[in-house]
N, C-alpha and C positions, 0 to 999 in steps of 0.2 A: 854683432855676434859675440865678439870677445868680453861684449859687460853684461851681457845674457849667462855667459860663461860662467863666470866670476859670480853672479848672481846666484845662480844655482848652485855651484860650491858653497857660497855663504850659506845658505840655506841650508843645506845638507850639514854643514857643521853645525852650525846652530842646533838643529835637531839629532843629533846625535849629543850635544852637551847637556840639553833637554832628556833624553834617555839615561845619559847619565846622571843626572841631576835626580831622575824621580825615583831611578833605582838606590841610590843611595839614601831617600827616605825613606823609602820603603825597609831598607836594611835598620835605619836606625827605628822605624816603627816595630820591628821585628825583635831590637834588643831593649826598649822601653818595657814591652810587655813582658821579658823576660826578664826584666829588674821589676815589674809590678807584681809580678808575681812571687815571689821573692819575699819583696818588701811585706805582700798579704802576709805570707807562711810567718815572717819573725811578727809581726803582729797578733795575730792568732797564737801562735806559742806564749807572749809574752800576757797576753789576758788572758790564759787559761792559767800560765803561772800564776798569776797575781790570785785567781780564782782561789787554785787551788791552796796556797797557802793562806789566804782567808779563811779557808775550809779546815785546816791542817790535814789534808788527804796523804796518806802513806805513800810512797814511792810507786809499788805498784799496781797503786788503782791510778794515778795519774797515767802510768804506762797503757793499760788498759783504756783508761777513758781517754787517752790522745789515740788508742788505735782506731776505735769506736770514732771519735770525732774525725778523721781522714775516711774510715769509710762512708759517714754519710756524705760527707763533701764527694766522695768519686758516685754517691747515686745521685747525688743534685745535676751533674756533668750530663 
């Protein structure tokens, strides 16, 4: 009875450090994406930079065409 005990307590922690365990990837799944995201946006700013001063586009039509390029990305969503 008493290593049936002892069994079942093992068991119960173990699965609880499993709970812990997956929740914590899931946390760090949740700040990956939120650094991928991120990382997209300085992407995207920095090859429309390069665009635009290949273009030498004024100041603001670049302002313009980065508002324009954010709204089509929120209709692609």
């Amino acid at each position: 009875m008493k290593g049936e005990i002892v069994d079942i307590t093992r068991m119960r922690t173990a699965k609880i450090q499993e709970e812990k365990e997956i929740e914590e990837l899931r946390n760090r799944i949740k700040e990956l994406n939120n650094n991928k995201f991120w990382i997209e946006k300085e992407i995207q700013i920095a090859e429309f930079l390069i665009f635009s001063l290949e273009k030498e586009i004024s100041p603001q039509a670049v302002v313009t065409a980065l508002i324009e390029h954010e709204l089509r990305d929120l209709d692609k969503e």
